[in-house]
N, C-alpha and C positions, 0 to 999 in steps of 0.2 A: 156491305162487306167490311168487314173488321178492320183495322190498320195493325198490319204485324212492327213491332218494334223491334228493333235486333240490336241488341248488346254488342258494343265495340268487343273485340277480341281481345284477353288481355295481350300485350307484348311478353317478346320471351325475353330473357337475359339479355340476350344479346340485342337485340331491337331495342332497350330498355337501355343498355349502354349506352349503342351509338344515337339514340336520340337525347339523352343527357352529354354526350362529348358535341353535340351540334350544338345544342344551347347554351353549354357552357363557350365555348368559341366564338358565339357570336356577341357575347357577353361578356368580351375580353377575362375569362378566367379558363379553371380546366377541368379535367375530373382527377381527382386524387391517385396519383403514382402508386400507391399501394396495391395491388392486382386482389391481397385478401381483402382488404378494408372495402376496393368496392364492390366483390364479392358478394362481402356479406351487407353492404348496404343495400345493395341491388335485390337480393332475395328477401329482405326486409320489405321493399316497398311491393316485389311483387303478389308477397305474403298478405302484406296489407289489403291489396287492389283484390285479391282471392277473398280474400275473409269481410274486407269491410264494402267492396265496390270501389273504392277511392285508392290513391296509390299516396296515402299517410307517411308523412315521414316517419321511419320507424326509432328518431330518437326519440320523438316527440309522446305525451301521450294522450290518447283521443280518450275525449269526453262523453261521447255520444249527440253534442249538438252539432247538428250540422252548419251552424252558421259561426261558430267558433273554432270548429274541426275544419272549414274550408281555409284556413287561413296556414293548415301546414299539410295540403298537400301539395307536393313537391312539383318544382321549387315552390318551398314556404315563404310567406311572407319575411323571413327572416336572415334567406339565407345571404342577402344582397349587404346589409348592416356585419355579421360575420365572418364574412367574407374581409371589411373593411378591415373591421377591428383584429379578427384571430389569423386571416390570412387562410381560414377553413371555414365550412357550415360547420353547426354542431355536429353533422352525421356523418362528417366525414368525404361526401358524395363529389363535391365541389373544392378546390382549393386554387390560392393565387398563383 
């Protein structure tokens, strides 16, 4: 008998918020006060996770390596440094 595989579901908006305000909280930061900003970051990343599989951050831009491209989906490997530095990710999604 075959072994059926089943693609994760993607998340909606909203499941996609409140699982980035949990991470961010436990992570002593937040998600960005801006209600458009993380709007449109949020349908960015779900945009991504539709079109690429991955849920890419949408500042960023993908290469098509997968072992280069693993390094910004979200949270990026990056966003924990500007956070420090900006007090923001570059996308916006996260702020101090």
């Amino acid at each position: 008998m075959a072994e059926r595989v089943v693609k994760e579901q993607i998340m909606t908006q909203e499941e996609l918020i409140n699982w980035s305000d949990n991470y961010a909280k436990k992570n002593g930061f937040r998600l960005n006060p801006d209600a458009e900003a993380l709007e449109r970051v949020t349908k960015g990343l779900l945009a991504n996770e539709q079109k690429y599989g991955q849920r890419y951050c949408p500042c960023r831009r993908i290469s098509g390596n997968p072992e280069s491209d693993a390094k910004i989906i979200c949270p990026c490997v990056y966003h924990l440094e500007e956070l420090k530095k900006y007090g923001h990710c570059l996308c916006m999604l996260f702020a101090k």
